[in-house]
N, C-alpha and C positions, 0 to 999 in steps of 0.2 A: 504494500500500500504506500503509495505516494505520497507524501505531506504537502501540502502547502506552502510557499514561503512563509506567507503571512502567520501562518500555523507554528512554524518552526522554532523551538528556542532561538534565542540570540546568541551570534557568534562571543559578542566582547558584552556579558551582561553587566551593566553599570553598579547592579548592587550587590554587595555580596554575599558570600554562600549562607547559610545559617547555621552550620555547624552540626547540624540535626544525626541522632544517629539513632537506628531503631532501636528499641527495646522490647523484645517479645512479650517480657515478665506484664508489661504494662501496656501493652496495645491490643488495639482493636479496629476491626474492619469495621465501616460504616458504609448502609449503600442505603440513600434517598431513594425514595417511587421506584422501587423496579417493577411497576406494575404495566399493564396490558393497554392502558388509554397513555400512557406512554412508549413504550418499546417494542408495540407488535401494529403491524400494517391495518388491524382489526382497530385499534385504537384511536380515541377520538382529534389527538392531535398528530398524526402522521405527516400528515400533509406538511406539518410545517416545523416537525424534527426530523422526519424520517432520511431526507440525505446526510444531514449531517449524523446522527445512529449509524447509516450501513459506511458512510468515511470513514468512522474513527472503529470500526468493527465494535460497537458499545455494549451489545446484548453478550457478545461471543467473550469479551474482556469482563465484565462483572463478572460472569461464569468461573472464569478464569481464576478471579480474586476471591469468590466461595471458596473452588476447591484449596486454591493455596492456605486461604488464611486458617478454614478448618483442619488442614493437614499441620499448619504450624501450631493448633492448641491456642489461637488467639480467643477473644472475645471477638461475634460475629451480632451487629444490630442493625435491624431495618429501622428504618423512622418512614412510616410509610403517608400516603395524602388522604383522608379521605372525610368525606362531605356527608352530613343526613339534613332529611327534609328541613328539619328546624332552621339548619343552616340558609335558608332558603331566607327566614325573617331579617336577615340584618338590612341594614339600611343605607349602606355607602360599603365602596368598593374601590381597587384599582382596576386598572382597563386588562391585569391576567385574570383577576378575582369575574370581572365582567365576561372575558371569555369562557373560563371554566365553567361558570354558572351556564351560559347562551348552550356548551355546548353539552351540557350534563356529566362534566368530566370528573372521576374519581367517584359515584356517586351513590349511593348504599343507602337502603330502605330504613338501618336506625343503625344507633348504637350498640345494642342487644340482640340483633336478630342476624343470622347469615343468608336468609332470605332472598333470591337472585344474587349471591353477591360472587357465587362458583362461576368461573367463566366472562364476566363484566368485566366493564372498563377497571375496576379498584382493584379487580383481582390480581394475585402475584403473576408474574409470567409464570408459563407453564414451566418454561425450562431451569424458574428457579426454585419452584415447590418443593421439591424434596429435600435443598439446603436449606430453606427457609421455616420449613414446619419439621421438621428435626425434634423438636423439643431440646433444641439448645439454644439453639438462633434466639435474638431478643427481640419480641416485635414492641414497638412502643408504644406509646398510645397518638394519634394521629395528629401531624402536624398542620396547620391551618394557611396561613398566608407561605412563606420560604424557610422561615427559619426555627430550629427545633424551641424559642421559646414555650410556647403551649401544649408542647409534648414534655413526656418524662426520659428523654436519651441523654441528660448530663445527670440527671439522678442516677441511671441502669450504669452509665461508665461510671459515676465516681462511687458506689457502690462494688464496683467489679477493681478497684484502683486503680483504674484505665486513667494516663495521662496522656497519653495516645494516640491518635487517628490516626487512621489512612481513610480517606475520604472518598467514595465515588457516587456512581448514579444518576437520576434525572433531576432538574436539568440544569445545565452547565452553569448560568448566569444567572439561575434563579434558586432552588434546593438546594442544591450544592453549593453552590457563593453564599446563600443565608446561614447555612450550617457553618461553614468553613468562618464566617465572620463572629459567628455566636459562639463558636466553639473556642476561638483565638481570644476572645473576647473575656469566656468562663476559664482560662488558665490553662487550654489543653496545645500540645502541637501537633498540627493539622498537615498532613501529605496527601497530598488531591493525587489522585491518579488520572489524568486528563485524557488519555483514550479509554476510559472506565466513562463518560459522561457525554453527553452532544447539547446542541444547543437551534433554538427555533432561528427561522432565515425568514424576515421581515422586512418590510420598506423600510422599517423603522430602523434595522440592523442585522448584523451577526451576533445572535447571541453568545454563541462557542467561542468567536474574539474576543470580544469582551469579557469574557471570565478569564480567557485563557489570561489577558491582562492583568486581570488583579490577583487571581493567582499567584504570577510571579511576584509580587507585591508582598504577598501577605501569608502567603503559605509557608511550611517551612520546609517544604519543597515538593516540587513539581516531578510527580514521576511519571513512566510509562506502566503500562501494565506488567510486561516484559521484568522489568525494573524492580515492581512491585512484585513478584513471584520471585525472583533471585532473592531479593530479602529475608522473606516470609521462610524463605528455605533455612535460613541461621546460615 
């Protein structure tokens, strides 16, 4: 697979390294929405991730990062999305909050019930069910606008003594940049895996550039999946 220029690390990056080294003892995998209205052609917003998913091979690299990180004995947490009718009363919105709603994305008949929810837009990918419902995997409780404030994923890692990330998932500029910032944020260090994530393609922009930018910025570093599996191996 060909990269991008624009895609491409910087030859001569101006800031430098962070020093970061993994620590198995205290890490853990984190994968934003790996669900089916994101990462499968069936889902509600394809149209407008899905080139940028089949570029960076994004469904076939989280796969990737399951099997690795459960073979290294890490902590493995979804923070997944997902909406019930109630959600439906609030009263203001941003223009993704406006999309999600228009187009019924992530969207589950309640909190309590599994109800149509086998197979739907919120449901996990198929190809990652059996990592995910393991009965080890952490699912959290569901996150709302991008970032895991309103879920419980910085209780589950600082509970597990996870100081940690490796960070992937949906979507690039939006889940993952919210997690990655809240995470930075709550005292943990954050490694984004940037072919583990894609990003929506708009008039308005590239989303997958745009992360991949503050990324470099703010992470404390930027891997490949590749990358991230040589790690995870010790």
């Amino acid at each position: 697979m060909t990269v991008p220029p624009i895609y491409a690390e910087p030859l001569h990056p101006a800031l430098p390294a962070s020093g970061f080294e993994l620590d198995l003892a205290h890490a853990a995998l984190v994968v934003t929405d790996p669900q089916i209205d994101f990462l499968s052609p069936d889902g509600v917003s394809w149209a407008i991730f899905g080139d940028s998913i089949e570029e960076n091979g994004t469904v076939a690299h989280i796969g990737e990062l399951f099997d690795a990180a459960k073979l290294a004995g890490i902590t493995v947490a979804v923070s997944p999305h997902h909406f019930y009718p109630t959600d439906s009363q609030w009263r203001f919105g941003d223009p993704l909050e406006a999309f999600m709603g228009g187009v019924g994305m992530f969207g589950r008949q309640g909190a309590y019930t599994l109800d149509g929810f086998a197979g739907s837009g919120a449901d996990f990918l198929p190809a990652y069910r059996d990592q995910i419902l393991d009965g080890h995997t952490v699912i959290t409780s569901p996150h709302k606008i991008v970032g895991p404030e309103s879920n419980d994923l910085v209780l589950q890692l600082r509970k597990r003594s996870v100081s940690q990330v490796i960070l992937a998932g949906m979507a690039a500029n939006l889940c993952v940049e919210g997690h990655m910032r809240e995470l930075v944020e709550q005292g943990f260090e954050v490694v984004v895996v940037k072919d583990a994530t894609a990003g929506p393609r708009l008039p308005e922009g590239d989303g997958y550039l745009a992360a991949l930018v503050n990324y470099r910025f703010l992470a404390s570093a930027v891997w490949t999946t590749a990358e991230a599996v040589d790690f995870l191996k010790g």
